[in-house]
PADRENMAR-186498 format. One line per 3 residues: number of its first residue (from 0); their letters; for each residue x, y, z of N, C-alpha, C. Coordinates in steps of 0.2 Angstrom, whole numbers, padded with zeros to 4 digits. Last residue first. Example, Ala and Ser with C-alpha at 12.3 -4.5 7.8 and 13.67 -1.06 7.14 Angstrom:
PADRENMAR-186498
1	sa	0064:-0011:0035:0068:-0005:0036:0064:0000:0039  0066:-0028:0039:0062:-0022:0039:0066:-0016:0039
end
This chain:
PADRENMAR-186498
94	xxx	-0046:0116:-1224:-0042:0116:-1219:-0047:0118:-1214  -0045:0115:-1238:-0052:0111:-1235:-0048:0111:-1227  -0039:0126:-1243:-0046:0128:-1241:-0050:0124:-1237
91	xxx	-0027:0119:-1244:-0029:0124:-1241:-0035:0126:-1238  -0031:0110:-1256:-0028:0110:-1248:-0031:0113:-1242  -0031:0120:-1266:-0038:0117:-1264:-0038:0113:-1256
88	xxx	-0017:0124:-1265:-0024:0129:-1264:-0030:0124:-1262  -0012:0112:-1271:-0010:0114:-1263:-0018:0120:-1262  -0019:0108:-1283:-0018:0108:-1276:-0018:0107:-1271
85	xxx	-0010:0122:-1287:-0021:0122:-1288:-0021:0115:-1282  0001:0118:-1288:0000:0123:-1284:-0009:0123:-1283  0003:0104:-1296:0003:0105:-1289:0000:0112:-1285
82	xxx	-0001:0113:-1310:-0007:0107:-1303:-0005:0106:-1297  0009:0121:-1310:0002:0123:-1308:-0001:0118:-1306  0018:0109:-1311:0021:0114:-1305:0012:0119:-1303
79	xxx	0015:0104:-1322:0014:0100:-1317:0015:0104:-1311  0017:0112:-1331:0010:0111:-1330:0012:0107:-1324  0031:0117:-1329:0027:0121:-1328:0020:0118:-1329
76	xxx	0036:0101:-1335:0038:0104:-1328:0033:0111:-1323  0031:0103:-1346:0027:0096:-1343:0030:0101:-1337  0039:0113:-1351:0032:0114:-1351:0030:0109:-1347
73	xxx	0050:0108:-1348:0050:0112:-1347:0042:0114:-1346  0049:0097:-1357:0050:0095:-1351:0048:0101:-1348  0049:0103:-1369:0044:0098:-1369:0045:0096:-1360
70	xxx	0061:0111:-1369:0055:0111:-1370:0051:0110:-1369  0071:0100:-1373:0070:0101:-1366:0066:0106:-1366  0066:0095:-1387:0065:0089:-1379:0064:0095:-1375
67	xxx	0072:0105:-1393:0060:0103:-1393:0063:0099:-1387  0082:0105:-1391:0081:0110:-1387:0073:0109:-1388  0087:0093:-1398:0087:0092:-1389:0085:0098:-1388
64	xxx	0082:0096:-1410:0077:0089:-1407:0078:0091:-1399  0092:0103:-1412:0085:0107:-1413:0079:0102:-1410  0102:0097:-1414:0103:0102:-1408:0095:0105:-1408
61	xxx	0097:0087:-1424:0100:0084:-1419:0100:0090:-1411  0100:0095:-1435:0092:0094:-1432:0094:0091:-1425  0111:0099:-1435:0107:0109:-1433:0100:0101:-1429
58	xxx	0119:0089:-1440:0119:0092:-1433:0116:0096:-1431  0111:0090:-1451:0109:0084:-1446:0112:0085:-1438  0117:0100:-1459:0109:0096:-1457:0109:0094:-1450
55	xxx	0132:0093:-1459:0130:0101:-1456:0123:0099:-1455  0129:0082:-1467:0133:0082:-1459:0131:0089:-1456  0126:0087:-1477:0120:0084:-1475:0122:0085:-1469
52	xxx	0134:0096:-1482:0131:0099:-1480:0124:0096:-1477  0145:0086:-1484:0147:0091:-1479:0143:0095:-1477  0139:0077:-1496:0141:0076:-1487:0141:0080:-1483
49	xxx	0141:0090:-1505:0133:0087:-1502:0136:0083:-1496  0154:0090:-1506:0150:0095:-1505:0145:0094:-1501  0156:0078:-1512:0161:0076:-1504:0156:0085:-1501
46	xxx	0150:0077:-1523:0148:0072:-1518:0148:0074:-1511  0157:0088:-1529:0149:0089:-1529:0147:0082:-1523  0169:0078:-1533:0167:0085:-1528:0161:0088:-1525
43	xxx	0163:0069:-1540:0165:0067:-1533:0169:0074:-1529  0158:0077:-1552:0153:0073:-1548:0156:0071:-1540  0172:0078:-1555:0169:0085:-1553:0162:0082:-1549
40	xxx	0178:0066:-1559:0180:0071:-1555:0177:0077:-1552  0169:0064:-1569:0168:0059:-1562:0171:0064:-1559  0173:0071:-1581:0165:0073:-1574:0165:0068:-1571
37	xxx	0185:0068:-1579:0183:0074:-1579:0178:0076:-1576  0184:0055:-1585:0186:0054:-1582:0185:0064:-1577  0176:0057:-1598:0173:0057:-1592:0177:0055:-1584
34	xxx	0187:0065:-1604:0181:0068:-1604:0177:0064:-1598  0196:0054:-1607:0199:0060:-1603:0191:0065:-1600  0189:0044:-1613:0192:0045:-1608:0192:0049:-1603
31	xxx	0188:0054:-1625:0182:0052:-1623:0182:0048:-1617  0201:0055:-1629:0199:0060:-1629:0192:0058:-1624  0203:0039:-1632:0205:0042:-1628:0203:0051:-1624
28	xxx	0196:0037:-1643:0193:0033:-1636:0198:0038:-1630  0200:0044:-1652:0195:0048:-1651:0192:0043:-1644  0214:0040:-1654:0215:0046:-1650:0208:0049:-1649
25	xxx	0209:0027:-1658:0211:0028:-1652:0212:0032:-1650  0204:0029:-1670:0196:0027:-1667:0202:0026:-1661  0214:0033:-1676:0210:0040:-1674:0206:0035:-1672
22	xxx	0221:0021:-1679:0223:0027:-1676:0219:0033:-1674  0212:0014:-1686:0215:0014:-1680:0218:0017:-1675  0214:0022:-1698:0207:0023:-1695:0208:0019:-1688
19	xxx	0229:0018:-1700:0226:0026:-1700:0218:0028:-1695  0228:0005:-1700:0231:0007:-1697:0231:0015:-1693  0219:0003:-1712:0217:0003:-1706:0221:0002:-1701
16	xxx	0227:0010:-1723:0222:0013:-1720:0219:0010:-1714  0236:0000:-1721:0241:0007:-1720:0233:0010:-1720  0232:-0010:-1726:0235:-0011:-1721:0235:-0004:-1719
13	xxx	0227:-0007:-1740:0221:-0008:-1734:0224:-0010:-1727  0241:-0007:-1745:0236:0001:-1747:0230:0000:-1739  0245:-0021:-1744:0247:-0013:-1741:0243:-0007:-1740
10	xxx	0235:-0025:-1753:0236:-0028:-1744:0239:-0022:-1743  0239:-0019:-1764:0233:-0019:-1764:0233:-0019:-1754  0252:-0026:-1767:0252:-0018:-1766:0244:-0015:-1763
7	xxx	0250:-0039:-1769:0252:-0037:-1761:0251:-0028:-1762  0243:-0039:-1778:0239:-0040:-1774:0243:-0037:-1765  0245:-0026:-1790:0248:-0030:-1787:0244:-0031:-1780
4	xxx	0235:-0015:-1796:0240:-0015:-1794:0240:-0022:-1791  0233:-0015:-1815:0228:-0018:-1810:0237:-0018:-1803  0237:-0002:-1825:0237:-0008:-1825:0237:-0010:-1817
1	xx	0224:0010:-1836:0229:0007:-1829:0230:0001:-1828  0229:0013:-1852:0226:0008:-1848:0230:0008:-1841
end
């Protein structure tokens, strides 16, 4: 017959296993750490990317709005320059 361990022997054995099981639910929080700490790291690459390619965007649209503006002047410039010149012709004729 086995005989019944001793209650401190008993305290020990459940000491020394959740000391064990605490030890692995910290080298698995820590692993899972490291992991997201990882893809933060790469998301904040991917970030500082997309920045540098909305900044690049917006200068092309910024260059692409002043050349519609002048453009749009150039063409107001050229209709207004034909109606003066119609006109001066119609000027002309009532002479």
């Amino acid at each position: 017959m086995k005989k019944q361990p001793k209650p401190k022997d008993r305290f020990d054995e459940i000491k020394n296993e959740l000391i064990r099981h605490m030890g692995i639910l910290h080298e698995q929080t820590r692993h899972d750490t490291s992991l997201v700490a990882e893809q933060v790291a790469g998301n904040s690459q991917q970030i500082t990317e997309i920045k540098e390619e909305i900044s690049k965007l917006t200068e092309m649209v910024d260059m692409l709005r002043f050349d519609l503006k002048l453009k749009a002047d150039n063409l107001e410039l050229i209709t207004l320059s034909r109606r003066v010149a119609l006109l001066e012709k119609r000027m002309v004729g009532r002479k």
